[in-house]
C-alpha positions as CSV (number, residue, x, y, z in Angstrom):
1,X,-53.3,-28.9,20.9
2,X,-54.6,-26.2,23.4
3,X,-52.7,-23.1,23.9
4,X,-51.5,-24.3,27.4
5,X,-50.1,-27.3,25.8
6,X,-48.0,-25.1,23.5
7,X,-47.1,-23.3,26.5
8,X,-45.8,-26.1,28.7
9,X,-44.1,-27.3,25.6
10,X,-42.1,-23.9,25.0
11,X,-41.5,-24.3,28.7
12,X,-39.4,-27.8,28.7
13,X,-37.9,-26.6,25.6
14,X,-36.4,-23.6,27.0
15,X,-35.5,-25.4,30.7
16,X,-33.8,-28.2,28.3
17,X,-31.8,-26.1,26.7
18,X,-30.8,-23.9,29.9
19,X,-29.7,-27.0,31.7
20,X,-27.4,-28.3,28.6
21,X,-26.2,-24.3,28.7
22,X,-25.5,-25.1,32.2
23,X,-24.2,-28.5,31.9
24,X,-21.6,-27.6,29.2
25,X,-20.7,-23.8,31.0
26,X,-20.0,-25.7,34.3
27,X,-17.6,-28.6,32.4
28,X,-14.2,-28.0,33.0
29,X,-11.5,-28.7,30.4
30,X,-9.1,-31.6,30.9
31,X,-5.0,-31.3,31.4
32,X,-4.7,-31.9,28.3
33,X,-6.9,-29.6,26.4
34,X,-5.1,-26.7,28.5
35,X,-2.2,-27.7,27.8
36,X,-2.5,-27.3,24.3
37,X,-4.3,-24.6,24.6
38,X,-1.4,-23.0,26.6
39,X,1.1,-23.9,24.0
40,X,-0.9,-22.1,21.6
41,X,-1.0,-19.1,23.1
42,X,2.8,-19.1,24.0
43,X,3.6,-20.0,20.2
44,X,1.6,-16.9,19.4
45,X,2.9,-14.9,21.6
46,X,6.6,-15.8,21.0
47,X,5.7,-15.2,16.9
48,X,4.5,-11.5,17.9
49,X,7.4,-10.8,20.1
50,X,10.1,-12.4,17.1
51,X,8.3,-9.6,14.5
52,X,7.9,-6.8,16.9
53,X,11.5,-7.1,18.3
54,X,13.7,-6.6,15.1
55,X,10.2,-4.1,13.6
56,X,11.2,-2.2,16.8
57,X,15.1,-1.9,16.8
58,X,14.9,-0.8,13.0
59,X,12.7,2.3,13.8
60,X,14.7,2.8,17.0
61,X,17.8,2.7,15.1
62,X,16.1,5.1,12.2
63,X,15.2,7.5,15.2
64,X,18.1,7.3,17.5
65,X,20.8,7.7,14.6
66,X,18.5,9.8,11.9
67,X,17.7,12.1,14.6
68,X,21.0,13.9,14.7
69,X,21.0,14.9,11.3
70,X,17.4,16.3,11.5
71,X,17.9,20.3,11.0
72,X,16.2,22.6,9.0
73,X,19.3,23.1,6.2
74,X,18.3,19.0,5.4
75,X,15.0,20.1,3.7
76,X,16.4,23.3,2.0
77,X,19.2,22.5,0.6
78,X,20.5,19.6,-2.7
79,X,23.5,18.5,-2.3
80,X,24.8,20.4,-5.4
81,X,28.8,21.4,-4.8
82,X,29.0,19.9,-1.2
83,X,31.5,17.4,-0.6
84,X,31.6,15.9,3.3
85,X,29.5,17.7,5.9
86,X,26.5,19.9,5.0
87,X,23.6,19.6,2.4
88,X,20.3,18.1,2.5
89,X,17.9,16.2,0.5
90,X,15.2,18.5,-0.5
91,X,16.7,17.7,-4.3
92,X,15.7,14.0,-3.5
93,X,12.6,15.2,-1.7
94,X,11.3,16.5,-4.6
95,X,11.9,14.1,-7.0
96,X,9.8,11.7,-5.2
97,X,7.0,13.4,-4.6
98,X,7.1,14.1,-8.3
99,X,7.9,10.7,-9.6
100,X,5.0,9.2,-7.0
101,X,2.5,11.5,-8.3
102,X,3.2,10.5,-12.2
103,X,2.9,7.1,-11.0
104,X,-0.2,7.5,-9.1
105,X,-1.7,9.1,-12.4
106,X,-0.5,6.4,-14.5
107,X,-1.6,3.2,-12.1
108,X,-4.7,4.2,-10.1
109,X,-6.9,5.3,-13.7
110,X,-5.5,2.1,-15.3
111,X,-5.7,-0.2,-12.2
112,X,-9.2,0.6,-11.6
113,X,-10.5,0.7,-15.0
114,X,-8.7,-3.0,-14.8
115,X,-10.9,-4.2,-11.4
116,X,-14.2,-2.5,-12.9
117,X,-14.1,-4.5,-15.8
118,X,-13.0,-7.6,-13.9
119,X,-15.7,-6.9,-11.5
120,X,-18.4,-5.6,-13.4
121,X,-18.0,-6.9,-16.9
122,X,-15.8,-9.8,-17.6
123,X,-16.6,-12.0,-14.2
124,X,-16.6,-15.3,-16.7
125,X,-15.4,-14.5,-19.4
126,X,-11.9,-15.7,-21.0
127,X,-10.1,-12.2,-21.3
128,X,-11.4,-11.7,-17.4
129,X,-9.6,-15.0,-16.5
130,X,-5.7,-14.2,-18.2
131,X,-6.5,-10.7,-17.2
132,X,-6.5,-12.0,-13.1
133,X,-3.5,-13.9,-14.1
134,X,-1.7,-11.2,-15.4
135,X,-2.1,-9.3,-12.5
136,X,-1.2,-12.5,-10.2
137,X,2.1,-12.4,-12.5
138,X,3.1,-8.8,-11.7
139,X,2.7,-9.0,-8.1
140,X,5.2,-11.2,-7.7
141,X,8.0,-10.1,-10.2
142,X,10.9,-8.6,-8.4
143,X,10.5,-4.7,-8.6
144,X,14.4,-4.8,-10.7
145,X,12.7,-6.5,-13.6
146,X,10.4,-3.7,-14.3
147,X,12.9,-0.9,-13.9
148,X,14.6,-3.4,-16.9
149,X,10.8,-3.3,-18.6
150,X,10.8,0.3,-18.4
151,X,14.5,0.7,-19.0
152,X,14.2,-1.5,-22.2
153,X,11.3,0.7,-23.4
154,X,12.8,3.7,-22.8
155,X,15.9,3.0,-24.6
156,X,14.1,1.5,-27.8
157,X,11.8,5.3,-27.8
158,X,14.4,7.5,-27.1
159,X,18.4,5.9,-27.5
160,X,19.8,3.5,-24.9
161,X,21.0,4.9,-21.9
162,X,18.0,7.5,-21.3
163,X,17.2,8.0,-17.6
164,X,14.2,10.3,-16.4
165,X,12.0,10.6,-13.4
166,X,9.0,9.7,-16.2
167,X,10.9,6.0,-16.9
168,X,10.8,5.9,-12.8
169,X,7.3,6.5,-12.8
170,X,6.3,4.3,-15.6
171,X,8.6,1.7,-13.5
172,X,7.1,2.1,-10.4
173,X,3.2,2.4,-12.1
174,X,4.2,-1.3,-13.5
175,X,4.7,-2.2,-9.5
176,X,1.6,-0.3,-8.4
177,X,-1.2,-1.4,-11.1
178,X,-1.6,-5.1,-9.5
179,X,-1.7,-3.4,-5.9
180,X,-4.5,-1.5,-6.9
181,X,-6.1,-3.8,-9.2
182,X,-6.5,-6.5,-6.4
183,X,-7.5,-4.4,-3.9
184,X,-9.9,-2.3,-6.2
185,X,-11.8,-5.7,-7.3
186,X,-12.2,-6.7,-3.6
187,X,-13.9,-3.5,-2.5
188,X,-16.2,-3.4,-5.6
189,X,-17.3,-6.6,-4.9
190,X,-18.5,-5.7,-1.5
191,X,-20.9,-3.6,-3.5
192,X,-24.3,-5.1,-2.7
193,X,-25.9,-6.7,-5.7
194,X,-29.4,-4.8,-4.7
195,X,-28.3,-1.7,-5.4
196,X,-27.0,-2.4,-9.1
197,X,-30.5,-4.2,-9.5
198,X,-32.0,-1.3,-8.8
199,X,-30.4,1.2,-10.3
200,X,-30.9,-1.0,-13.8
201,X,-34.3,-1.6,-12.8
202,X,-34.9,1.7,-13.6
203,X,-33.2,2.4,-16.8
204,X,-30.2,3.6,-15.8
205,X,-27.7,1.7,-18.6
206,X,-24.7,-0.1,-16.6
207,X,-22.1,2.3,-16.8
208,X,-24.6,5.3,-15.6
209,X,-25.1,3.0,-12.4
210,X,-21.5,2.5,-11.8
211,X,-20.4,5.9,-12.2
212,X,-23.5,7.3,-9.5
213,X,-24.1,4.3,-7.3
214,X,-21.2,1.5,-7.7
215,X,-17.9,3.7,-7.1
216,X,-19.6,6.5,-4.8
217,X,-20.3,3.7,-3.0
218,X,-17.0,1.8,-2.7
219,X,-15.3,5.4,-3.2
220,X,-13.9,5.0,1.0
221,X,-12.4,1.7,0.1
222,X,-10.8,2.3,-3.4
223,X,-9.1,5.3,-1.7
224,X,-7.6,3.5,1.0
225,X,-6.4,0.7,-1.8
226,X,-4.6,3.3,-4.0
227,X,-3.1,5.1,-0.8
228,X,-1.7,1.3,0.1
229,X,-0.2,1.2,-3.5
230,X,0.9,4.5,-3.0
231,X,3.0,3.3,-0.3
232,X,3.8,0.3,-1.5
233,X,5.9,1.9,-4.0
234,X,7.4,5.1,-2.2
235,X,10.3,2.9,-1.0
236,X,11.4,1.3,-4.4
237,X,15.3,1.9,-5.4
238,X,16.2,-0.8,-7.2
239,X,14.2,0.3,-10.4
240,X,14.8,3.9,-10.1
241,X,18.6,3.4,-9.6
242,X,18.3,2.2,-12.9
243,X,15.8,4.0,-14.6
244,X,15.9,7.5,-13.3
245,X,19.1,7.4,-12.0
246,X,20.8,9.8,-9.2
247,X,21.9,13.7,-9.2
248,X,23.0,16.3,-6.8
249,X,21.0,18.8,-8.4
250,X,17.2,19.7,-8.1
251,X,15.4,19.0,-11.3
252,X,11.7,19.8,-11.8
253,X,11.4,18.2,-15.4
254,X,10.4,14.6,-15.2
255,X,10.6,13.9,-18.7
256,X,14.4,15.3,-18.8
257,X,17.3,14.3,-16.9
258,X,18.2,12.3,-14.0
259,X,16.4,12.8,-10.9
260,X,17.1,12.0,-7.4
261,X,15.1,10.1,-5.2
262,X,14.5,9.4,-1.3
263,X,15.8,5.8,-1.7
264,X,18.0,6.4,-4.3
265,X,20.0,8.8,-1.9
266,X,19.8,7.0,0.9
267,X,21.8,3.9,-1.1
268,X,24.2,6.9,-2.5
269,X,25.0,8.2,0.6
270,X,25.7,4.9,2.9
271,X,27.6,3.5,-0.5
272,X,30.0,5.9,-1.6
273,X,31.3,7.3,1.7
274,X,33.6,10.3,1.4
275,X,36.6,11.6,3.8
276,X,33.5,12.6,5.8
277,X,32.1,9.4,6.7
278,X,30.1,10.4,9.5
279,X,28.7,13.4,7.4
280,X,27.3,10.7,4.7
281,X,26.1,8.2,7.7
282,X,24.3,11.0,8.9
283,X,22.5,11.9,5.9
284,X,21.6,8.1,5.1
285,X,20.2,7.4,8.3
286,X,18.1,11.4,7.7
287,X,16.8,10.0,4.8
288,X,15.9,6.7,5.9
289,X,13.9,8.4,8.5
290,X,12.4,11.0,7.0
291,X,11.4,8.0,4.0
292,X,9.9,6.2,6.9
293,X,8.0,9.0,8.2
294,X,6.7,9.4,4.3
295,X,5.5,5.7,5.0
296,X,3.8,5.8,8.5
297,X,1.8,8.8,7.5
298,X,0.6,7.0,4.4
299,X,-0.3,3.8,6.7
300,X,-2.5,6.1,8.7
301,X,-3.8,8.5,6.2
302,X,-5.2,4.6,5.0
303,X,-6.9,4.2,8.0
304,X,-8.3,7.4,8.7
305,X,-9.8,8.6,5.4
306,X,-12.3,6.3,4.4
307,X,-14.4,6.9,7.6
308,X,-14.1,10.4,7.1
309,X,-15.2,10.3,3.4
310,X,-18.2,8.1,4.3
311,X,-19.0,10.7,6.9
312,X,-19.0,13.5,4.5
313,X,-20.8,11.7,2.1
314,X,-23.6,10.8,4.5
315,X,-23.6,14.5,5.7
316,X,-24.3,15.5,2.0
């Protein structure tokens, strides 16, 4: 075949396949298929509006009513010795960012140690497979059955009826593990195989090449998982109501003594109402705010550092 033949061929082909472009872009759907298609769209539309409606009365309502309460003796100030107006929550403050960071140092080590061997190790093996179902298992217990985990253990260590902010954290850590273990495993298998291959093709043993290329790699990702399980967890009270239990006071000792959190004294506050009740609805609705703020900062800080640690990485 000469080259104009192949030429005149390529031709046809191409006018053949513009004309069926043509044919199908100029074809009009039927009544029906727009119908449908319009009913779609309105079902879609009406599910958006049904979730963003109540989504956007709550955060009004958190705003609007929250909002009043908002002063500067609210985040310097327990509510130690105060009985109807006045006080704040820096007590309750505290103790969350406290218990938080135990958990974090107690779930993100031991949930990604958990997807690194799931991912990396134990893909087929038996351990690998009730491992995954484990985790499937503790995502979907209520949170109130391991503040009883944590309660139980705490109790058998150190005499029933201890509370701490370290049995909140190890309550809340039993929460967070699965979190960070599913979305730790998912990340680090977007790893591309090549670069494993090749860091074992040249001698490197296994765990050399996931410490230098594997979690550098995935390093954006995992953070963004453990900041989700982060605030995943933030809002728990169930758990903490019964495992660290509530105070007035500021304590600093997580391993001693009740301790106060956010969601802890937001229940406190709207529950057992003084002569004051519009001091104590004041404070609630503080707290839920100021708890939701915690939350939308999270959310974001999720978002936005993963592109900003593969940016410094790629400027090193």
């Amino acid at each position: 075949m000469s080259i104009a033949e192949l030429v005149k061929g390529g031709e046809r082909t191409a006018s053949g396949r513009g004309d069926a472009v043509t044919t199908l872009a100029a074809s009009k759907p039927s009544p029906a298929r727009r119908a449908k298609n319009a009913l779609a769209t309105g079902a879609v539309v009406a599910a958006v509006v049904l979730t963003a409606v109540p989504l956007t009365l709550v955060i009004w309502a958190a705003i609007r009513r929250g909002s009043e309460r908002l002063d500067l003796t609210l985040f310097t100030h327990s509510m130690r010795g105060v009985v109807g107006a006045g006080g704040g929550l820096l007590h309750a403050l505290t103790g969350t960012l406290l218990i938080t960071a135990a958990t974090a140092a107690i779930a993100i080590p031991l949930g990604l140690s958990t997807a690194i061997y799931l991912t990396e190790y134990g893909s087929g093996g038996r351990l690998a497979a009730i491992t995954r179902r484990a985790v499937d298992i503790m995502v979907s217990i209520p949170s109130i059955v391991a503040g009883l985990a944590a309660y139980a253990l705490f109790s058998l260590l150190l005499g029933p009826g201890t509370r701490s902010g370290l049995a909140g954290a190890v309550a809340l850590a039993m929460i967070m593990i699965p979190v960070v273990v599913r979305s730790s495993e998912e990340v680090l298998r977007l790893v591309p195989a090549d670069l494993r291959e090749a860091g074992l093709a040249l001698g490197s043993p296994k765990w050399r090449v996931i410490r230098k290329i594997v979690l550098p790699t995935a390093l954006p990702g995992l953070t963004a998982g453990a900041v989700l399980g982060v605030a995943r967890i933030i809002g728990e009270t169930a758990p903490l109501l019964l495992v660290a239990g509530f105070t007035d006071a500021m304590n600093y000792n997580l391993a001693e003594g009740r301790m106060a959190t956010l969601p802890v004294f937001i229940y406190t506050q709207w529950s057992s109402k003084g002569l004051d009740t519009a001091a104590y609805d004041q404070r609630a609705w503080a707290g839920a705010l100021v708890l939701m703020a915690v939350v939308v900062v999270l959310q974001l800080a999720a978002r936005a550092l993963p592109p900003q640690i593969a940016k410094i990485r790629r400027n090193r």
